[in-house]
N, C-alpha and C positions, 0 to 999 in steps of 0.2 A: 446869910441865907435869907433871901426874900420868905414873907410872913402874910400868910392870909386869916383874917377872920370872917368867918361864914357867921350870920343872925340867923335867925328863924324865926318870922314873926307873922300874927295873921292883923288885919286891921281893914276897914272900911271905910278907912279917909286916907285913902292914900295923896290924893293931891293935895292935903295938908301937910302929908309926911313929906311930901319931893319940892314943897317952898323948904322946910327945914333944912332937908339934904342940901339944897341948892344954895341956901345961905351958908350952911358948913363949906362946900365946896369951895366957897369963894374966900373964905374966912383961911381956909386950909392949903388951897394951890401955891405954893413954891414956896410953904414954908418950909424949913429943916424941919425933920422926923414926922410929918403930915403922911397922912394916905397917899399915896402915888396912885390908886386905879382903885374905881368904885364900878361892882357891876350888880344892877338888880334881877333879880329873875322870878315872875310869877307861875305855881303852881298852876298849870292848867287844867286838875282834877277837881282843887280848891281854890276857885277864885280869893277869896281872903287869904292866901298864905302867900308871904314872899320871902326868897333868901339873896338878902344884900350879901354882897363878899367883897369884905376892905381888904386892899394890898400895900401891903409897908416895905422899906425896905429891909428890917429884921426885926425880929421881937421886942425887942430894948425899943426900938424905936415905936412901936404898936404899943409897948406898955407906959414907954413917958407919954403916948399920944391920951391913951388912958386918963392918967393921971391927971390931963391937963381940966383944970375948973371947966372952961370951954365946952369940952366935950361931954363933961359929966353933965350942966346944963342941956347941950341939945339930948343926949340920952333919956333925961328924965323928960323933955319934950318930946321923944318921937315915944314911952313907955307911956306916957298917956294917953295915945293916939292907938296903940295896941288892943287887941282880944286877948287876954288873958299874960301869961309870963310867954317871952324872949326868952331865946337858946340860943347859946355861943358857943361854936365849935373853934380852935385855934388850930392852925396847920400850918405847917413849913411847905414852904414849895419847892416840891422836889426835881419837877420837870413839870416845862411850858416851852408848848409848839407853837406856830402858826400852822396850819394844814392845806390850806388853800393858797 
């Protein structure tokens, strides 16, 4: 079962955060057990709030992504770039459409 993790983060460098993401990306693309789909989304009440949502293909696979040194480096790179603590929501995807 496909696996998403939702962040919740507020920050005002975000073009610092999206070189980060963008090197992860590259570091990350067609590796085995990598994110498969990254989407950002800003608050438009709260300009400083965004919620990234990584897509893995299972959990196992989101928690060895975890695990990896890699990741834990850019994490403590993008918590320093943060307002205050990140919130991680974990979900299973249950159903996904296209609408249009």
């Amino acid at each position: 079962m496909k696996f998403v993790q939702i962040i919740d983060f507020e920050t005002e460098r975000m073009d610092e955060m999206e070189r980060i993401f963008g090197e992860a990306e590259r570091r990350f693309t067609g590796r085995p057990g990598g994110p498969t789909q990254r989407m950002l989304l800003k608050d438009r009440d709260n300009p400083r709030r965004y919620l990234a949502l990584i897509e893995f293909d299972s959990f196992e696979e989101a928690m060895r992504n975890s695990n990896d040194p890699e990741t834990g480096r850019m994490a403590e790179q993008l918590g320093e770039l943060c307002i205050g603590e990140r919130k991680y929501t974990n979900c299973d995807l249950v159903e996904q459409r296209e609408l249009a």
